[in-house]
C-alpha positions in Angstrom: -7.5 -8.0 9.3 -7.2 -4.7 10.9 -7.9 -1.9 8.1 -6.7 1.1 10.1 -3.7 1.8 7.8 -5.6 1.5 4.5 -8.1 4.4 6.3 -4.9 6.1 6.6 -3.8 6.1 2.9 -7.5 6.3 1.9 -7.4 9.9 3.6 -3.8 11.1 2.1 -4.5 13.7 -1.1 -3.0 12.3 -3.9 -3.5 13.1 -7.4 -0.8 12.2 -10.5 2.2 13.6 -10.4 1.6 14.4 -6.0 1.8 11.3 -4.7 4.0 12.6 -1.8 1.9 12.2 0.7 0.8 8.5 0.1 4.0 7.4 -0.9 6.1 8.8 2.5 3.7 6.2 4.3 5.1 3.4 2.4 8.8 4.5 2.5 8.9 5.3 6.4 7.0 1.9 6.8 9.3 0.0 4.6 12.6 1.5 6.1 11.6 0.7 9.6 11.0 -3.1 8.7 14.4 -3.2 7.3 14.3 -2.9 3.7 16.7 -1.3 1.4 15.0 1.9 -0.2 15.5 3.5 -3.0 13.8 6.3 -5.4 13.8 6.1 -9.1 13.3 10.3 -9.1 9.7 11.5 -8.9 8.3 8.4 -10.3 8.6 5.7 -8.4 9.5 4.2 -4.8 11.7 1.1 -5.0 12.3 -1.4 -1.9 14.3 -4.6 -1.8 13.6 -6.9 1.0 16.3 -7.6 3.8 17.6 -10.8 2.6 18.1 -10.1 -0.7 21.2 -11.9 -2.1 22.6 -11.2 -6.0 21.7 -14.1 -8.5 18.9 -15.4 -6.5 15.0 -15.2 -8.8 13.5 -12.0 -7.7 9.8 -11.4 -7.9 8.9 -7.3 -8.1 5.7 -6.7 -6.4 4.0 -3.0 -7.7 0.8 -0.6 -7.3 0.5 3.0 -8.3 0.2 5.8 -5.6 -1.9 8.5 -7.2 -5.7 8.5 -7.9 -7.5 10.8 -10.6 -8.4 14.4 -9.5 -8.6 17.9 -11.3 -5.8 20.5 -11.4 -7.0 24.6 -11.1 -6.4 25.6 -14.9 -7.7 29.3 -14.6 -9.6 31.2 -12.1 -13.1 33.2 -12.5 -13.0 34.8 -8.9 -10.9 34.2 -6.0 -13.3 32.1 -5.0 -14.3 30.0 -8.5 -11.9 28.3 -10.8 -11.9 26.3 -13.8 -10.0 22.4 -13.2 -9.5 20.2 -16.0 -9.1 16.1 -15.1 -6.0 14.4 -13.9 -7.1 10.8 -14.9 -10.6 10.2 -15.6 -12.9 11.2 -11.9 -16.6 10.3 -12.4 -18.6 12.9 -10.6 -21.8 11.6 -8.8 -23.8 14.7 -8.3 -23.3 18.3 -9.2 -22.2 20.4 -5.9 -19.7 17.1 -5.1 -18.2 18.0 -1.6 -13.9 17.7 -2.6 -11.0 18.0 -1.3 -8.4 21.0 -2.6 -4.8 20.8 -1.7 -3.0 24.8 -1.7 0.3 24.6 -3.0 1.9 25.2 0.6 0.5 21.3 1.1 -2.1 22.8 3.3 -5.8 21.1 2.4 -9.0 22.7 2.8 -13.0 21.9 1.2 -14.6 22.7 -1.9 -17.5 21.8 -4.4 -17.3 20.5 -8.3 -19.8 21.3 -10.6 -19.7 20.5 -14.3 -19.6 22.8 -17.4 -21.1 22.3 -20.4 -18.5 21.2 -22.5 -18.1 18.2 -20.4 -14.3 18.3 -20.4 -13.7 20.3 -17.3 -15.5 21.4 -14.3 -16.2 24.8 -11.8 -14.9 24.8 -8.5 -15.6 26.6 -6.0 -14.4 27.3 -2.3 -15.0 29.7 0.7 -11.2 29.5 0.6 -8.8 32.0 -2.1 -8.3 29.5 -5.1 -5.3 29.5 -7.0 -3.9 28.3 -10.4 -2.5 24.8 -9.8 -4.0 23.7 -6.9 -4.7 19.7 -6.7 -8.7 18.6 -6.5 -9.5 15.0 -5.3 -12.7 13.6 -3.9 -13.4 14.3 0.2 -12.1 11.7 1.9 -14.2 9.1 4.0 -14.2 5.0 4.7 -16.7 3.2 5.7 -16.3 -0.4 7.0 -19.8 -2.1 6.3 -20.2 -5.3 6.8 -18.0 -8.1 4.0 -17.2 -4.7 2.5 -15.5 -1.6 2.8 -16.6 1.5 1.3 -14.5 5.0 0.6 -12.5 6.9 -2.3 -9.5 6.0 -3.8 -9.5 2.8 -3.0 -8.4 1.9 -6.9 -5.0 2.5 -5.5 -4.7 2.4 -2.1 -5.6 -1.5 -1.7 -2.7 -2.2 -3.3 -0.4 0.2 -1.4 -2.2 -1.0 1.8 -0.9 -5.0 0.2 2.6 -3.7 -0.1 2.6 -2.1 3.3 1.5 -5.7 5.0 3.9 -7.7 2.5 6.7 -6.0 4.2 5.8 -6.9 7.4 6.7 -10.8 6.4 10.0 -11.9 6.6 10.7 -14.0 2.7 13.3 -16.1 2.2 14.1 -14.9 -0.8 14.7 -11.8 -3.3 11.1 -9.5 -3.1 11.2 -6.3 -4.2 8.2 -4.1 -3.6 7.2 -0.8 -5.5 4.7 2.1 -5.2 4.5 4.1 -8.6 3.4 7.4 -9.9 0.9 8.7 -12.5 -0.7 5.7 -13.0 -4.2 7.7 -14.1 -2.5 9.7 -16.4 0.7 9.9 -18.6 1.6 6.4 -16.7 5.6 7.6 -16.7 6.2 5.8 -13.1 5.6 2.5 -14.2 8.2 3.2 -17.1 11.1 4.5 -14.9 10.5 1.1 -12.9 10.8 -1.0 -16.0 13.7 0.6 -17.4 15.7 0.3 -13.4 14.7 -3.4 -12.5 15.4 -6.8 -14.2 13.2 -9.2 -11.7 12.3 -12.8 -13.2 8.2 -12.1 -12.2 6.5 -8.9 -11.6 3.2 -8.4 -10.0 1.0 -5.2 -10.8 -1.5 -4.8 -8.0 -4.5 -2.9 -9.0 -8.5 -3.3 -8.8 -11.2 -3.9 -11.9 -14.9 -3.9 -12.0 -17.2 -6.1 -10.8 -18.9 -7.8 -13.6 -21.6 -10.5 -14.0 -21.5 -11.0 -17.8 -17.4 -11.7 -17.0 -18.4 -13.7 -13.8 -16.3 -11.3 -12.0 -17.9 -11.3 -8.5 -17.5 -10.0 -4.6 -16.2 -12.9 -2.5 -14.7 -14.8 -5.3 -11.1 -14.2 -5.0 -8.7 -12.1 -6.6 -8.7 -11.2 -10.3 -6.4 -12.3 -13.4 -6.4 -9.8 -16.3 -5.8 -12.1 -19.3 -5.9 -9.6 -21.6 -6.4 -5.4 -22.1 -4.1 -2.6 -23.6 -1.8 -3.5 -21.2 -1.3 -7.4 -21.3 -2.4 -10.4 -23.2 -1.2 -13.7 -21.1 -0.7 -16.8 -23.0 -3.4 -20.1 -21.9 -0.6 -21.5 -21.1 0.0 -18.6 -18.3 -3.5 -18.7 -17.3 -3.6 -22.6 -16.8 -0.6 -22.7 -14.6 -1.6 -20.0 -12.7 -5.0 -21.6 -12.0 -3.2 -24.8 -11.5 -1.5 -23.4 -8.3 -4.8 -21.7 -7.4 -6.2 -25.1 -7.3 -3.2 -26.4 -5.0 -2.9 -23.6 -2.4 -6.9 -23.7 -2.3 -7.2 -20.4 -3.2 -9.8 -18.9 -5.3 -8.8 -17.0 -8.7 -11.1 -15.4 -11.3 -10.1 -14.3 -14.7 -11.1 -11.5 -16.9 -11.0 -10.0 -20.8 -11.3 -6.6 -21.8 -9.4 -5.1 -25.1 -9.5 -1.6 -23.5 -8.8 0.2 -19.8 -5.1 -1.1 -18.7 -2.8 -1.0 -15.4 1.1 -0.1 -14.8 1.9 -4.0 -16.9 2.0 -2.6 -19.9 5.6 -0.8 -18.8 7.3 -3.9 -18.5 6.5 -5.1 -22.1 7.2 -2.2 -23.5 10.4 -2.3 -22.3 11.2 -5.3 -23.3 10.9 -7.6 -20.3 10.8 -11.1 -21.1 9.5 -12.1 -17.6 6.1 -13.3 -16.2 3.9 -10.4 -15.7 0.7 -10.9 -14.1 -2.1 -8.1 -13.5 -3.8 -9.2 -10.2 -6.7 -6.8 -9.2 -9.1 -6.8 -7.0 -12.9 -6.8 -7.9 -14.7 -3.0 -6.6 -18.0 -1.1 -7.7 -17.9 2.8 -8.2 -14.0 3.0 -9.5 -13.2 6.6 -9.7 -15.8 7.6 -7.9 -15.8 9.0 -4.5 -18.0 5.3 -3.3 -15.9 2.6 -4.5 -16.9 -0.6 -2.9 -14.3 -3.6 -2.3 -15.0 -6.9 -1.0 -12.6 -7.7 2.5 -12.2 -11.1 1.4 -11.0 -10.6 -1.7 -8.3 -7.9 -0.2 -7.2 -11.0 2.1 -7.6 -14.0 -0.3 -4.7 -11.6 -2.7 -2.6 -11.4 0.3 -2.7 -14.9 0.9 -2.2 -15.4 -3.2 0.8 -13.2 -3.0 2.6 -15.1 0.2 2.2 -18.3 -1.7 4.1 -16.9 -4.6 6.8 -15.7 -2.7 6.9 -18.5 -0.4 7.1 -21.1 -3.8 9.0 -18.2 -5.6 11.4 -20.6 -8.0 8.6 -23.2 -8.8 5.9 -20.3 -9.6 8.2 -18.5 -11.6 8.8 -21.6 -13.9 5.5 -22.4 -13.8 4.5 -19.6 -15.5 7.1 -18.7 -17.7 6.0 -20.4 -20.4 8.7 -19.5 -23.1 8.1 -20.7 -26.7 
């Protein structure tokens, strides 16, 4: 698999609520292979593949655009400002080498360093600072080995998924979605939920790697069974790992009552459709090293095809109504 456009959208600044610049990759990409394109305002980038017919089951495929960062709250010197979190960033050292995007879009380097009171930190560049200026981590990738190492990769796996899904040609109704403010305020996900009515959604995301879970590198892709965000019936999670079992693809499954991705929109607004959190497995998350396994980005890609491909049997497969 050739990772050259996932570098690309690994090195796009994009913070919640500026997700321009990852999310004009996805559109221009998606128009040029033919699909129908849409935006739901600033929240959300909706696109509907080419042989979509009305009445047909529809399957919505979605990952969020933005990654957390730090916003320029107040300044001490031209020089030195005061940022408080966008999402929840986990600084590795004091004198963290970021990334600070002017408000003319123009990017240029800085440094982080924490304050005491823990909820925002000092930055500092040999560049004039100003109030409202985005912060995110430097940007770098690193292909090492099985795995692939870089920033923001919490979010950009799954855009880099959506950007190779509409490369396929499906024989059926797919709809594909990038979203806004995941990290904080979560208001993209909501606009999609309130503007589509598919019969199966798909939130795309990444958890942690965790041994007391069983959640490992090189074991497949990720079902969330339950969090803030979703609680799947057994029934769900059987039928899913039924169709694991006959496509030969490997599936893990995890529990957690906190932490959450964009599924809990589609609940909340009353969906009464499948929806499944499938997330790959990474170390670091929100950190400026996050480490994701290359066979666990591919075995999701091959998970996702099989869905599509068996879209009307997967859908009642997992329905699992009362």
């Amino acid at each position: 698999m050739d990772y050259a456009i996932l570098k690309k959208l690994v090195f796009q600044h994009s913070t919640p609520g500026d997700e321009g610049d990852v999310v004009s990759i996805l559109r221009g990409k998606w128009e040029n292979e033919g699909w129908s394109v849409r935006a739901l305002g600033h929240q959300a980038l909706l696109a509907r593949s080419p042989k979509w017919k009305e009445g047909r089951p529809s399957v919505l495929i979605c990952a969020h655009a933005d990654s957390p960062g730090y916003i320029i709250q107040s300044l001490v010197s031209d020089n030195e400002g005061v940022a408080i979190t966008l999402g929840g960033p986990h600084i590795l050292r004091e004198g963290q080498a970021v990334s600070i995007k002017a408000l003319d879009g123009k990017v240029f380097s800085g440094k982080i360093y924490s304050l005491p009171q823990n909820v925002s930190i000092k930055a500092s560049s040999g560049q004039k600072l100003e109030r409202g200026q985005r912060i995110c981590w430097k940007p770098s990738f690193k292909s090492d080995g099985d795995y692939l190492v870089a920033p923001f990769l919490d979010n950009r796996a799954g855009c880099f998924l959506l950007y190779l899904l509409s490369e396929c040609v499906f024989d059926c109704n797919v709809e594909l979605a990038v979203t806004g403010t995941e990290e904080f305020l979560g208001f993209g996900a909501a606009a999609l939920a309130a503007n589509t009515r598919p019969d199966m959604v798909l939130a795309l995301d990444v958890t942690y790697v965790d041994e007391a879970q069983q959640v490992l590198f090189g074991k497949g892709p990720v079902v969330t069974v339950c969090d803030k965000s979703i609680a799947l019936s057994p029934a769900q999670v059987k039928a899913l790992g039924k169709l694991c079992k006959r496509w030969k693809l490997p599936l893990q499954t995890e529990y957690y009552n906190y932490s959450g991705t964009d599924a809990a929109a589609f609940g909340k607004a009353g969906h009464c459709c499948p929806v499944l959190p499938l997330l790959l497995p990474t170390e670091g998350n929100h950190t400026s090293k996050e480490k994701i396994c290359k066979a666990d980005i591919e075995s999701l890609l091959a998970l996702l095809k099989k869905m599509i491909d068996n879209l009307e049997n997967t859908i009642d497969l997992l329905r699992c109504d009362f």
